[in-house]
Each structure stands twice: as structure tokens, then as C-alpha cells.
Gaussian input, Z-matrix of N, CA and C with variables (Angstrom, degrees):
# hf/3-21g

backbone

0 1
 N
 C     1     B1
 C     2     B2     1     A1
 N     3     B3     2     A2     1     D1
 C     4     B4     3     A3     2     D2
 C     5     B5     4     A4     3     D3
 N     6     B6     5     A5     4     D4
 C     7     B7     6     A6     5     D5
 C     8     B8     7     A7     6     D6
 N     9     B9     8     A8     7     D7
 C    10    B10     9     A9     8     D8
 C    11    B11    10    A10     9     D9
 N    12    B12    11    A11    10    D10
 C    13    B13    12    A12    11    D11
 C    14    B14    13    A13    12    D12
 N    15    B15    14    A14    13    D13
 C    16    B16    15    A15    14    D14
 C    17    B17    16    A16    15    D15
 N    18    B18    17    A17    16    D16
 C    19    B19    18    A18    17    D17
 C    20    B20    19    A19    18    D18
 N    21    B21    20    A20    19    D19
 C    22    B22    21    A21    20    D20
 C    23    B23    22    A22    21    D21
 N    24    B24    23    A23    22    D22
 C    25    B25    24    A24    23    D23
 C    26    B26    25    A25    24    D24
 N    27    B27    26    A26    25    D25
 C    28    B28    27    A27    26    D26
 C    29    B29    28    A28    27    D27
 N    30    B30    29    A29    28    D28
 C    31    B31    30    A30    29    D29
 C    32    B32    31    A31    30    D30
 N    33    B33    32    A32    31    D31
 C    34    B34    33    A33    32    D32
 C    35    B35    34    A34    33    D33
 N    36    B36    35    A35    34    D34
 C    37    B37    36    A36    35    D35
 C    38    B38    37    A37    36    D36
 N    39    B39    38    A38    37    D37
 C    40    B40    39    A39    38    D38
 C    41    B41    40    A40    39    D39
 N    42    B42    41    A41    40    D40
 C    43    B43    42    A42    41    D41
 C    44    B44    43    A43    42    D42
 N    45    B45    44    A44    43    D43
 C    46    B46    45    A45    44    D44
 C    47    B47    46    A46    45    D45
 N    48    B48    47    A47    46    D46
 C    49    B49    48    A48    47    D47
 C    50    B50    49    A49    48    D48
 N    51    B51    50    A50    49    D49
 C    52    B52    51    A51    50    D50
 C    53    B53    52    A52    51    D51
 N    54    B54    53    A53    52    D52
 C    55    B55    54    A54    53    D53
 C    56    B56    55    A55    54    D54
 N    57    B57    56    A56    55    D55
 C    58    B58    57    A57    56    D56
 C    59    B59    58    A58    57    D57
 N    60    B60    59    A59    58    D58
 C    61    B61    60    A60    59    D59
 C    62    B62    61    A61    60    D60
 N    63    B63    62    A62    61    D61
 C    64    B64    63    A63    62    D62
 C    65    B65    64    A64    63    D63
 N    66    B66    65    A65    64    D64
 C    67    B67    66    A66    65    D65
 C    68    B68    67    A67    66    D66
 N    69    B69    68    A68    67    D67
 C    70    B70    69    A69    68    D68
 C    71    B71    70    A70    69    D69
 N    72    B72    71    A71    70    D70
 C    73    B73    72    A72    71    D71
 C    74    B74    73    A73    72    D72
 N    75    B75    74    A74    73    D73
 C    76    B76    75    A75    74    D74
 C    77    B77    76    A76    75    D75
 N    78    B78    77    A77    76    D76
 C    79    B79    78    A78    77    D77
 C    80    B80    79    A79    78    D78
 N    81    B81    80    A80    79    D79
 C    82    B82    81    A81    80    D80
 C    83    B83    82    A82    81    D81
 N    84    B84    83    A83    82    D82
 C    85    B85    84    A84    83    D83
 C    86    B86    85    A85    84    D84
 N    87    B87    86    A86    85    D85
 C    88    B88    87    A87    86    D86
 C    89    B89    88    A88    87    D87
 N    90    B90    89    A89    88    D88
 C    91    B91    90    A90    89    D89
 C    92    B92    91    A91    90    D90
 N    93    B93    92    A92    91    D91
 C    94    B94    93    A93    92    D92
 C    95    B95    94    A94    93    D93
 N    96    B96    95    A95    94    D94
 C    97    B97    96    A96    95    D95
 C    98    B98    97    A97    96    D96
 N    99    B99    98    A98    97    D97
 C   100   B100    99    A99    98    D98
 C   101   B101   100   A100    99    D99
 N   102   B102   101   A101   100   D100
 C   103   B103   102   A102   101   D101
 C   104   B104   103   A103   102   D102
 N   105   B105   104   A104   103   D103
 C   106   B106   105   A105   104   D104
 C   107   B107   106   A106   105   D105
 N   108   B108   107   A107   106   D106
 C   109   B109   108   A108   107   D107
 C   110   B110   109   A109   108   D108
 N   111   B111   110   A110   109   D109
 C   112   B112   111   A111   110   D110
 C   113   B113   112   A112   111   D111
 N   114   B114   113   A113   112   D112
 C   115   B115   114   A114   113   D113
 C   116   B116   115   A115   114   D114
 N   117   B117   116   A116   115   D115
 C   118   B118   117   A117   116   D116
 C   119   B119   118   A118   117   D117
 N   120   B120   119   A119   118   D118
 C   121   B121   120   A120   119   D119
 C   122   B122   121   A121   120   D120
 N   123   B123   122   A122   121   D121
 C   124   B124   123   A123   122   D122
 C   125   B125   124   A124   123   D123
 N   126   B126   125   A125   124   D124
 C   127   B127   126   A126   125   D125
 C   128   B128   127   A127   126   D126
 N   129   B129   128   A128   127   D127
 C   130   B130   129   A129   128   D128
 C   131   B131   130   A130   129   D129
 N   132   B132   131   A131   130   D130
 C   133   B133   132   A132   131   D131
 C   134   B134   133   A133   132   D132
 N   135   B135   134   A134   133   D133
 C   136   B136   135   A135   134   D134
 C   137   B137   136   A136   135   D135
 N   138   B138   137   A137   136   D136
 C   139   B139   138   A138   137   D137
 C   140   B140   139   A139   138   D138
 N   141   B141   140   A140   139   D139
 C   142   B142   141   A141   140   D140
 C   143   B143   142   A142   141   D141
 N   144   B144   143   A143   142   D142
 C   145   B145   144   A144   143   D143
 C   146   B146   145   A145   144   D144
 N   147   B147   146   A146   145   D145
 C   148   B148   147   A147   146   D146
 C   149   B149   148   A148   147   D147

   B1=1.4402
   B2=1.5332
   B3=1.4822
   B4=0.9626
   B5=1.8439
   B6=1.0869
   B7=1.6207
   B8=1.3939
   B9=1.4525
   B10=1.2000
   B11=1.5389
   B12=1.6837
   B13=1.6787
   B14=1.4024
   B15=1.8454
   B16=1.9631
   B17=0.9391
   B18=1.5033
   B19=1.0971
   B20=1.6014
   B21=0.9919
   B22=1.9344
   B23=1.8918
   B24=1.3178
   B25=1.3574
   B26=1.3756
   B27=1.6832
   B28=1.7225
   B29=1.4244
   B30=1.7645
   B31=1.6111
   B32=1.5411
   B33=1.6529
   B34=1.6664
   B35=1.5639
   B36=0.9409
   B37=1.3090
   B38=1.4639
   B39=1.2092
   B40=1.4533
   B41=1.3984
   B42=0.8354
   B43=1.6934
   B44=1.3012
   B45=1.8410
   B46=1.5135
   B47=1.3692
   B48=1.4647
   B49=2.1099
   B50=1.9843
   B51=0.9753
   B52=1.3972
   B53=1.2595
   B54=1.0710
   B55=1.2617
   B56=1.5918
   B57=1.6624
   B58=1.6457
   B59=1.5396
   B60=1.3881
   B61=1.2961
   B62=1.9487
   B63=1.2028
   B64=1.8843
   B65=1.8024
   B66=1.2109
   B67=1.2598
   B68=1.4775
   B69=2.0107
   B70=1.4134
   B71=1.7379
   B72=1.3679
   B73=1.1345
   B74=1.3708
   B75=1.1694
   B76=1.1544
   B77=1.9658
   B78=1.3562
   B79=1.2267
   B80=1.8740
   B81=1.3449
   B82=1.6122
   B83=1.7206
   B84=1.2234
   B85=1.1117
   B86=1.8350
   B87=1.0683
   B88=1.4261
   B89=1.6390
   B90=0.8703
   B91=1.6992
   B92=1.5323
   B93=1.3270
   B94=1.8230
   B95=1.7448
   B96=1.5085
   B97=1.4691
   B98=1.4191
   B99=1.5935
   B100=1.8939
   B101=1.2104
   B102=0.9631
   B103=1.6320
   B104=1.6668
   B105=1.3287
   B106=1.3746
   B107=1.7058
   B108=0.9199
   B109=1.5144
   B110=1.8984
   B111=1.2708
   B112=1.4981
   B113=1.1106
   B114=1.6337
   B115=1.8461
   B116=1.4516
   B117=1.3712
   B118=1.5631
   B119=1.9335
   B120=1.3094
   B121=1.9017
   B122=1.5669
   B123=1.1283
   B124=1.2522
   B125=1.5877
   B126=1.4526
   B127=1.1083
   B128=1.3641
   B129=1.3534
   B130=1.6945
   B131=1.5633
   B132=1.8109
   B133=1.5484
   B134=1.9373
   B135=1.2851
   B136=1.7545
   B137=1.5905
   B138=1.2907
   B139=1.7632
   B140=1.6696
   B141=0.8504
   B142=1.9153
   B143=1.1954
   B144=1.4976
   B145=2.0388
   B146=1.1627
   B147=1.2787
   B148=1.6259
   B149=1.5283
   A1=107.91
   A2=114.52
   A3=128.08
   A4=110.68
   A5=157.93
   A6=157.36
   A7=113.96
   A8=106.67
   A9=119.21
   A10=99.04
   A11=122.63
   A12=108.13
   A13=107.50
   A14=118.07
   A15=97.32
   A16=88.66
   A17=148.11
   A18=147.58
   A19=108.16
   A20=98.94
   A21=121.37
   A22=89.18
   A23=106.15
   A24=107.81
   A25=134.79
   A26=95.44
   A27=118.85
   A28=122.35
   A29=98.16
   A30=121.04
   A31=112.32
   A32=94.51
   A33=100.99
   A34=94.98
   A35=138.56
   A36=138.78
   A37=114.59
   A38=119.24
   A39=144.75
   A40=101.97
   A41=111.78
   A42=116.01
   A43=117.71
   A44=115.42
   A45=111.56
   A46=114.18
   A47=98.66
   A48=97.50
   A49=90.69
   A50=138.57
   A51=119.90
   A52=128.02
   A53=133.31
   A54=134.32
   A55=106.47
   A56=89.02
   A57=96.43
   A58=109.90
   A59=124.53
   A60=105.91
   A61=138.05
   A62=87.21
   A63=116.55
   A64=91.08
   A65=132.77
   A66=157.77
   A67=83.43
   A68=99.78
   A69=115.38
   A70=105.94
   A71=120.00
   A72=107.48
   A73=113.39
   A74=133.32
   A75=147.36
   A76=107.79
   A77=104.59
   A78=143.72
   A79=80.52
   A80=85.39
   A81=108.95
   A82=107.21
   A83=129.99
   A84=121.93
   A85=93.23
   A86=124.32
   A87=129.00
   A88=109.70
   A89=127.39
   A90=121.72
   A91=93.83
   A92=90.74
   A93=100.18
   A94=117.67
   A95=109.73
   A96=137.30
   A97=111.51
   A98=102.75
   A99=104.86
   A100=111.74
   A101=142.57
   A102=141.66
   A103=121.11
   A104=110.45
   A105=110.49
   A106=107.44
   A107=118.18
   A108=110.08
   A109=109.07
   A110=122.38
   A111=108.83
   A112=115.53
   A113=118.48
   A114=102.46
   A115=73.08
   A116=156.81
   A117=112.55
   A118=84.40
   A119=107.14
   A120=114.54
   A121=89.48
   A122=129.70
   A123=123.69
   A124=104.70
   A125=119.79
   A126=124.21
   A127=135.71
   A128=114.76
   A129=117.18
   A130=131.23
   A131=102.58
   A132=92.04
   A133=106.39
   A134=112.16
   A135=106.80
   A136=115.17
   A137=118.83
   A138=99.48
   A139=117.23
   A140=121.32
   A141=129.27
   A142=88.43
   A143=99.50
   A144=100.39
   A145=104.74
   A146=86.42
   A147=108.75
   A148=163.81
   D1=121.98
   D2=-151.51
   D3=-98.09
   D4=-172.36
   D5=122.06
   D6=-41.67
   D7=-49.36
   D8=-165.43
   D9=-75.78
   D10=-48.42
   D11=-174.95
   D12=-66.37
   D13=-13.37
   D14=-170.27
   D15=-71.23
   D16=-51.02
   D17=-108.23
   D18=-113.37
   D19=-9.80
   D20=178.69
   D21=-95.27
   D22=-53.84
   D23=-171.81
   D24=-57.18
   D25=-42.03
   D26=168.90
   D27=-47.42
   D28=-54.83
   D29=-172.12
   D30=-55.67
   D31=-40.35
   D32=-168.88
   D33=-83.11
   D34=-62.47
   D35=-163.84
   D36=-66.98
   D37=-16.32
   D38=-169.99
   D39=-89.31
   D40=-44.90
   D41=179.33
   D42=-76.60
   D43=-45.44
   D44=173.76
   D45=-69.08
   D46=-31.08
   D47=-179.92
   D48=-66.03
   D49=-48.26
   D50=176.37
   D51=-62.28
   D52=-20.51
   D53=-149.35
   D54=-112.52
   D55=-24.65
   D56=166.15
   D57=-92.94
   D58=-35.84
   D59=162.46
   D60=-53.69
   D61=-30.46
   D62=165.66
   D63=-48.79
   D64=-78.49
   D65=-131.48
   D66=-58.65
   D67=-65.35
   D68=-153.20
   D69=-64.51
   D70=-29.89
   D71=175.36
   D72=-69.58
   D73=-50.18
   D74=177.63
   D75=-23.21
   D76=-58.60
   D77=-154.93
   D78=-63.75
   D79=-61.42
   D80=-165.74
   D81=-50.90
   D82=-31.85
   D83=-155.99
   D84=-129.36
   D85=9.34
   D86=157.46
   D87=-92.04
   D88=-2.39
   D89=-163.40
   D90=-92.14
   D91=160.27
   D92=-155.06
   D93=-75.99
   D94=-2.40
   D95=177.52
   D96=-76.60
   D97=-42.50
   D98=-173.55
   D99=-61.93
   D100=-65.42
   D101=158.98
   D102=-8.25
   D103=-41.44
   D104=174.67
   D105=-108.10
   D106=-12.77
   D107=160.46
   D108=-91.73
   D109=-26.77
   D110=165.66
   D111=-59.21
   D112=-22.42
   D113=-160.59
   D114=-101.41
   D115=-3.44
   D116=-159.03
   D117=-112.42
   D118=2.84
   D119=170.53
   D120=-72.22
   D121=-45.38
   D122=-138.93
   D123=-93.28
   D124=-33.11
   D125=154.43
   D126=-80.28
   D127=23.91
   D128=148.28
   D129=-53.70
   D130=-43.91
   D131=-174.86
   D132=-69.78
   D133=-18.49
   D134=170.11
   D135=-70.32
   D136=-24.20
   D137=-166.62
   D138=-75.72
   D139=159.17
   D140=-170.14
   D141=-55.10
   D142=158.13
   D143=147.35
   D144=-131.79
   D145=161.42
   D146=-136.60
   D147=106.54

């Protein structure tokens, strides 16, 4: 095992493990739920305490 194969190995594999994680968020924050859980994130600092 060479420098040259991690480093061939990393890039390539490195990129699809990113590019699919890219995807999955993507995926993740288009679904028809985020919209009503972003706004009710966003309205925490307004609710009473208590």
C-alpha cells in the first residue's frame, strides 16, 4: 500500500462519501415537514417560560 493508492483512494471515495452526504441533506431539508418544524425552531426564543 502505496501514498499514491491512499491518496487516489481518499479523493475518489472522499468525494462520493461527500457528495452523497450533500444529496442527503438536501433531501433532508426539502421534505414537506421542514417548513413546519423550521418555523416552530424559530419560535422558541418567543414562547413564555414556564
Amino acid at each position: 500500500m502505496t501514498y499514491e493508492f491512499l491518496r487516489d483512494f481518499s479523493i475518489t471515495w472522499g468525494l462520493f462519501y461527500l457528495f452523497t452526504a450533500f444529496i442527503c441533506v438536501v433531501l433532508f431539508v426539502l421534505r414537506p415537514k421542514a417548513k413546519a418544524e423550521a418555523e416552530d425552531a424559530a419560535n422558541i426564543p418567543f414562547r413564555e417560560d414556564g
